[in-house]
C-alpha positions in Angstrom: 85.8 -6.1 36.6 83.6 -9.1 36.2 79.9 -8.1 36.9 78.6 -12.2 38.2 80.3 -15.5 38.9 81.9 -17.4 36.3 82.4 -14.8 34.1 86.0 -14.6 34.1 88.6 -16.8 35.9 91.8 -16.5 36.8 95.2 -18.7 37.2 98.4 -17.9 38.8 101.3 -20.3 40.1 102.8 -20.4 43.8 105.9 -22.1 45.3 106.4 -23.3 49.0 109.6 -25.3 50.2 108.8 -27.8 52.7 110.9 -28.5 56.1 113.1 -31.6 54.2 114.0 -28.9 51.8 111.8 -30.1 48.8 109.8 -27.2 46.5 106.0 -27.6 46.0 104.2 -25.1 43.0 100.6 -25.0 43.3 98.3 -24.1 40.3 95.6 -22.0 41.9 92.0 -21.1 39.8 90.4 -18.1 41.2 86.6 -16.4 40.0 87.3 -12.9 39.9 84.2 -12.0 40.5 84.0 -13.4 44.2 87.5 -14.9 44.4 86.2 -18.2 45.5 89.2 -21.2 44.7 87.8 -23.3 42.0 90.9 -25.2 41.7 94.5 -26.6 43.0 96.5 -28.5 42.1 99.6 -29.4 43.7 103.3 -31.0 43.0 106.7 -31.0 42.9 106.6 -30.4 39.2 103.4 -28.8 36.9 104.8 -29.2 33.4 102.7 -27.6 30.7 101.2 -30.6 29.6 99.7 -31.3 33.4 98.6 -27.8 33.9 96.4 -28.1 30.9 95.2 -31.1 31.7 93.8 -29.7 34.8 92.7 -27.1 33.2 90.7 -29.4 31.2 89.3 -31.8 33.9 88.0 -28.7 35.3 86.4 -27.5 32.7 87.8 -23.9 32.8 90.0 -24.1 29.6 87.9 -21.1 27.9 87.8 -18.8 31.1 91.5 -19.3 32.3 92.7 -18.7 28.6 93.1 -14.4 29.4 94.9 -15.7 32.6 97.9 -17.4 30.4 99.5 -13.8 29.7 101.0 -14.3 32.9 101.8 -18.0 32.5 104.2 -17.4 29.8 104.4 -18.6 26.1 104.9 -22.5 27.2 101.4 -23.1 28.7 99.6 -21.1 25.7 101.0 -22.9 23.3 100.3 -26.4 25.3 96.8 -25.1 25.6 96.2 -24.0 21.8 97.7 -27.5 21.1 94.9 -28.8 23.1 92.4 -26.7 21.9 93.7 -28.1 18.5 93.3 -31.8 19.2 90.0 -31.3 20.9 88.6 -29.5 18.3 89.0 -32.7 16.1 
């Protein structure tokens, strides 16, 4: 258990279906030490490439990184990638 804000963060992934029919995901960013939302972002589609990208323009890319092991192997390879060209 984080001991202060901002220590760790975690992500997760929702769905909804709205009255027409159509799906929605959401890409929510919890603290985990106070569970305030630091982020959303919300679509039809999130493809890898957009999640990180969010990720990025929130500046959480380091914290969420322990949250991918429930993303699955798609968005931790799109954010190593990142990390890659970033690094550069």
């Amino acid at each position: 258990m984080p001991e202060r804000p901002n220590e760790t963060w975690s992500m997760d992934f929702m769905a909804d279906q709205l009255a027409d029919g159509r799906s929605i995901r959401t890409l929510n960013v919890l603290d985990d030490f106070n569970r305030e939302g630091l982020a959303i972002e919300v679509d039809f589609s999130l493809p890898a490439e957009r999640v990180v990208r969010a990720l990025n323009q929130r500046e959480c890319h380091e914290l969420c990184v322990s949250g991918l092991a429930h993303a699955g192997f798609r968005y931790s390879h799109a954010l190593k990638r990142s990390s890659n060209i970033m690094a550069k």
